[in-house]
C-alpha angles and dihedrals in degrees: 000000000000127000122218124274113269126223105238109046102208098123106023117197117232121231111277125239104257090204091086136053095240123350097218136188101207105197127187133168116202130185083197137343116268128116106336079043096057094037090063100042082050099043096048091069092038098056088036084065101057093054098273114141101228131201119176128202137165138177106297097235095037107130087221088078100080084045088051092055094045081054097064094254119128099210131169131234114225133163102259098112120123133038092241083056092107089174089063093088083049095058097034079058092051088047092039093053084034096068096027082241120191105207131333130254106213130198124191132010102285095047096053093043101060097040085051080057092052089040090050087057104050096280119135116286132261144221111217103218095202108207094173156358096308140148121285094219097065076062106039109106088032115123089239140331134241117212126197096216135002091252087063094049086049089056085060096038094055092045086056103271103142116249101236089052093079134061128200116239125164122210111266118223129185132201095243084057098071106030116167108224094188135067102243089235087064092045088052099052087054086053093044092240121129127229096271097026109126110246124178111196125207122197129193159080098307084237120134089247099069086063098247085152089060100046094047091053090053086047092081098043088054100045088058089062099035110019100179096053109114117208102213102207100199110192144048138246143117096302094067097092092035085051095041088047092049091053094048091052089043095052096240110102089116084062098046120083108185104183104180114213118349134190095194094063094136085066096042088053104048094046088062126071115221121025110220117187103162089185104169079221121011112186081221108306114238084199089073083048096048091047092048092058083054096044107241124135120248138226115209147155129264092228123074124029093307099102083056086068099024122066119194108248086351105084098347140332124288120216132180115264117256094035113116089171089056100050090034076060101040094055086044085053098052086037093056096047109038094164087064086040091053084042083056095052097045091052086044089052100049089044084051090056099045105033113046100027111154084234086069101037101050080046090064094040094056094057085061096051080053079078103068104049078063 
């Protein structure tokens, strides 16, 4: 599919192959892998097999790579890191003529903001996948914007993005995504839980963001209520020392599991029976998707985009952000009555299904790459 010509020739794009539907640079540029990550190693297959021509690159020294490739995704390094990297726009053009490329596909700040330069200049144009709550400015010369949830696009919005420049698209998950490989019972005794012993499991970046204080501060007032329950902690990041320290101060380290990073996530969720992720503002939080396909219930807060994919006493519970006694009493709640809790992961399950099929979601997409045959 071709683009129109721009006006200032810099950076002339090069005729596109008719034999596909689009021919797409997706670019991404990761400081770890972690959501954005997943969503693209998932979304290239998917898009391959609609018909879509896919080359994937990424900044050369990112650490995602090796995951990526662990993931099935053949990507590229190239030397576009960084937003003082003013030869960026210069390599996205090489891979971009390369390729015959019609338009890119871009995925975190630094990424979109380079290909909006090149765009600005009379490049090829680009699509800003926006995973978070992040600047406008990193998006503003870019062609149009994907949001994960509408409380991301009105984060745009309300930093003068035009309305009608972004599109709402929630992440896409499929059962075979997320595929557990081992029976719960196997993934418990690693982790030294029996097979009706309570465990709460936590998963995300250890950044303050996610709400691991809070959590850490709940953690006592459950355990005196229910003081076998373990509280499996799965990902990395600065907090770990500060976490491990807390716990150690708190008494409860025997009933702490901190994993780090896991590739076998799938296995580590299903085998726990409640998800908490108490983020102040998740962008919309694939976790509670990904719990949902494996039918556990879900805490999550009432900011950010959670409340779009948790629904209070639907799916999980919903408490406010910053208040270690709600979510310690909502995970008493779920752990005291299991038979609601399993209510609430069957419905999760069924939402999941419904709701963020990868069917749905490329159908939506594809009505935004509409845009750039205009």
């Amino acid at each position: 599919m071709g683009h129109p010509a721009h006006s200032f020739s810099l950076f002339a794009p090069t005729p596109s192959d008719a034999a596909t539907q689009h021919r797409i640079v997706q670019v991404i540029t990761p400081s770890r892998y972690s959501g954005a990550e997943r969503v693209l190693a998932r979304l290239v297959p998917q898009l391959e097999a609609r018909g879509h021509a896919l080359h994937s690159v990424c900044n050369r020294l990112s650490p995602a790579i090796a995951e990526f490739r662990a993931a099935g995704l053949a990507i590229e390094p190239v030397a576009i890191g960084g937003k003082a990297n003013l030869l960026a726009p210069q390599v996205l053009q090489r891979v971009a003529q390369r390729y015959r490329a019609d338009f890119f596909h871009t995925h975190l700040s630094s990424a979109s903001w380079w290909a909006g330069w090149l765009e600005k200049f009379g490049g090829i144009p680009s699509l800003g996948h926006v995973h978070g709550f992040t600047s406008a400015i990193w998006h503003r010369s870019q062609k149009h914007l994907v949001a994960v949830s509408a409380a991301v696009k009105m984060h745009l919005v309300e930093q003068g993005i035009q309305e009608d420049r972004v599109t709402v698209i929630h992440n896409a998950v499929d059962p075979d995504d997320i595929q557990p490989r081992r029976l719960p019972l196997r993934v418990r005794e690693e982790l030294g839980a029996g097979p009706k012993t309570p465990v709460i499991g936590c998963f995300a970046h250890l950044s303050p963001k996610k709400g691991w204080a809070d959590l850490f501060r709940a953690i006592p007032m459950v355990l005196r209520s229910f003081p076998e329950t373990q509280f499996w902690c799965v990902g990395e990041g600065p907090l770990r020392e500060a976490l491990l320290a807390e716990a150690d101060r708190e008494g409860f380290m025997r009933q702490l599991r901190m994993t780090g990073f896991r590739r076998d996530v799938a296995d580590l969720m299903r085998a726990v029976d409640i998800v908490a992720l108490p983020s102040h503002r998740e962008p919309l939080g694939l976790v509670y998707i990904e719990a949902g396909l494996l039918g556990r219930p879900v805490i999550g807060c009432t900011t950010g985009g959670a409340p779009e994919v948790v629904e209070h006493n639907g799916n999980g519970l919903l408490v406010p952000p910053k208040t270690p006694q709600a979510l310690a009493t909502a995970m008493m709640t779920l752990l005291d009555n299991r038979g609601d809790a399993e209510a609430l992961g069957r419905r999760g399950r069924e939402r999941a299904r419904a709701d963020y099929s990868w069917a749905g979601y490329l159908d939506q997409l594809e009505k935004v790459y509409a845009r750039f045959d205009e």
